[in-house]
N, C-alpha and C positions, 0 to 999 in steps of 0.2 A: 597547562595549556597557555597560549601565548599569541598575543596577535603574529607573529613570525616564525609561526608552524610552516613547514618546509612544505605541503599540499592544503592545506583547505581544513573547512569547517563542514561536517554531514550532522545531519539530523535524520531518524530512520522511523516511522511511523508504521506501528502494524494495525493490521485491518482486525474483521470482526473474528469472533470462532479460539480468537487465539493472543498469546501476549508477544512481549517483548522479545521474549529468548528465541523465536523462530530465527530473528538478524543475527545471531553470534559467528555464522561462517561472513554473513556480510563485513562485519563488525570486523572479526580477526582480521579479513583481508585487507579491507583500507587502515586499519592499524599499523600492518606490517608496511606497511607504504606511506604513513608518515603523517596521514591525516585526524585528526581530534575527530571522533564522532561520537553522537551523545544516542542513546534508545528513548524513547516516548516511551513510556508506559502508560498511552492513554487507556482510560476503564471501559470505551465503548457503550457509554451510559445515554450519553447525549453527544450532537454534533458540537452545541455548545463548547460542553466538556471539553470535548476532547480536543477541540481547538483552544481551549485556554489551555489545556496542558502543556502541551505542542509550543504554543508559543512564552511558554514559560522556559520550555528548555532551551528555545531561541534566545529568550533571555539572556540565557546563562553562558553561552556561546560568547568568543571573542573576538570573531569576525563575523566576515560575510560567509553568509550557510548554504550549501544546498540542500532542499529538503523534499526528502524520499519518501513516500507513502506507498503501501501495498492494499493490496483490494480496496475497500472501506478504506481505508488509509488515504487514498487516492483525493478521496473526498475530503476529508481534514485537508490536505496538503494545499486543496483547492481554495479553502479559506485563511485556513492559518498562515499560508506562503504569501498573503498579503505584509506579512511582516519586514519592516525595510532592511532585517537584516539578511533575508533571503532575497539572492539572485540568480539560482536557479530550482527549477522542477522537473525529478524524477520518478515517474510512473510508473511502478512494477506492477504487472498484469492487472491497471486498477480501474478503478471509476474515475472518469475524467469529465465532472459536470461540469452545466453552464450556470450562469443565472435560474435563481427557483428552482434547479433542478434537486435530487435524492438519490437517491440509492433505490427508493421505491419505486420513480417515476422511470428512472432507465432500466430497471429489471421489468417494466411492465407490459412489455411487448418486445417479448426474445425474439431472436430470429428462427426463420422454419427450419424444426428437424430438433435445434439447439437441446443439450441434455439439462433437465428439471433438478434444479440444486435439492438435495433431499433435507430441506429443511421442514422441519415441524412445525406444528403451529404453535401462538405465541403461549408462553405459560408464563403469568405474571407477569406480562408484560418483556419478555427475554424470549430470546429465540435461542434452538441449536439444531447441529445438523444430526441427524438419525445416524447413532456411532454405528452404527452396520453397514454403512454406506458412505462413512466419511471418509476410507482410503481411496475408494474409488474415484470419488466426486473432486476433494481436496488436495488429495496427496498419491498420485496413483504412480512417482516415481520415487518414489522414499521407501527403502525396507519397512517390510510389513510394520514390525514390533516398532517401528518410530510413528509409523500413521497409526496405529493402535492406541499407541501414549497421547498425542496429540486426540484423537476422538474421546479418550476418556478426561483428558484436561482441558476439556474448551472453557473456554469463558463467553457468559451470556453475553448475547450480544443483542442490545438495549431495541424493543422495537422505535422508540421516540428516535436513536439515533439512525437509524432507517430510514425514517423519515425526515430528516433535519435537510433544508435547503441550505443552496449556497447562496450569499447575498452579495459578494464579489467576487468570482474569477480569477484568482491571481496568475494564471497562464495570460489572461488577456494583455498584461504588461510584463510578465517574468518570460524568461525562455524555456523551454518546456523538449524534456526527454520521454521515448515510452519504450516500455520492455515490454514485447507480446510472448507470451506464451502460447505455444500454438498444440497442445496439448492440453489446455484448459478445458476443465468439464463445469467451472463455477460461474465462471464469466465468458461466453464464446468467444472465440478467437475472433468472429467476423465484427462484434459487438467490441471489444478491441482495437480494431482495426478503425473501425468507424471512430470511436475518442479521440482515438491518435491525430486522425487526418483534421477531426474538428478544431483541436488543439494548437492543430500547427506545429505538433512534437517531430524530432527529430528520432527515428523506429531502430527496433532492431528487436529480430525473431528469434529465440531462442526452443528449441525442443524442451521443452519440459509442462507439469502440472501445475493447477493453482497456488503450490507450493514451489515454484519454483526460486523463490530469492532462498527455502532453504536446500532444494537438493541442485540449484546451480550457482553457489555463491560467488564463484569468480566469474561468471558472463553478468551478472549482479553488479559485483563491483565493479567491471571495467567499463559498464555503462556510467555510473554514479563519476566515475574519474571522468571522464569523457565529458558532462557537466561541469564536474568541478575546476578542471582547467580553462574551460572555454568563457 
């Protein structure tokens, strides 16, 4: 990698329930197109965490980044995107808090009708989603046997990181993209919608599920380019 990569620098953050590997169709795509991009593998332990992680790989970056979070993710990007080497922010169908906000406080009053994420209650302090209902909820366009794989490979996802505020905003000064999925069963579309417009993000709808950066990676990627040229 090289300050005089011929597109840009991405950084790609995955949310809770799941790791890194969900980005490889994102990843291949801006690969093939010429862009350096690096996976977070944050542990979803704490918001802390996972924003030191996050900006650890910023770190390691050789330019200007833009940095992508998906669901939870959304929320790291929210903090960690303070970093001056990011100048811009892309939102896949994610949490898009304010000040003091969490991931608790915006899940705390869905919208009427909205469907009930089947998450269990905490054990040991770790959440997951009830695997009988995680294709549905999660992944309800992804062949069966891949939402299967994924509900039996989740990773805990930390209650403290649940509950972690943001204590700066970095939409408030970065520029700010949102992918809505309008087939979400995790995060409602209209709850989406509302982030977006708070944000000041520049939108675009895509058909697909909570999974959708992995069963739509090129409308994924050509938003993240989209970004990264601008």
């Amino acid at each position: 990698m090289n300050d005089t990569a011929p597109r840009g620098n991405v950084v790609l953050v995955h949310g809770g329930f799941v790791d890194g590997s969900g980005w490889q169709g994102v990843y291949d795509a801006l690969k093939a197109d010429g862009y350096n991009v690096a996976v977070v593998q944050n542990p979803t332990l704490s918001l802390e965490g996972d924003v030191a992680a996050t900006q650890q790989v910023i770190d390691g970056m050789p330019g200007p980044v833009t940095l992508v979070g998906h669901s939870y993710g959304g929320v790291v990007i929210t903090e960690a995107g303070n970093h001056p080497k990011v100048n811009a922010l892309v939102y896949i169908a994610a949490f898009a808090p304010d000040k003091g906000e969490s991931v608790s406080t915006l899940i705390a009053d869905p919208p009427p009708g909205a469907p009930v994420p089947p998450i269990l209650p905490p054990n040991q302090g770790f959440l997951f989603l009830d695997r009988d209902k995680f294709a549905e909820s999660f992944a309800g366009d992804l062949p069966i046997a891949q939402a299967e794989f994924m509900a039996d490979s989740q990773v805990p996802w930390g209650v403290e990181a649940l509950g972690g505020t943001v204590s700066q905003p970095a939409w408030r000064t970065k520029r700010a993209w949102y992918l809505i999925a309008t087939d979400d069963r995790m995060i409602p579309p209209p709850a989406q919608h509302a982030m977006s417009e708070r944000i000041g993000a520049q939108v675009v709808e895509v058909a697909g599920s909570h999974s959708v950066y992995v069963s739509q990676p090129d409308a994924v990627a050509d938003l993240i380019r989209q970004a990264a040229r601008a």
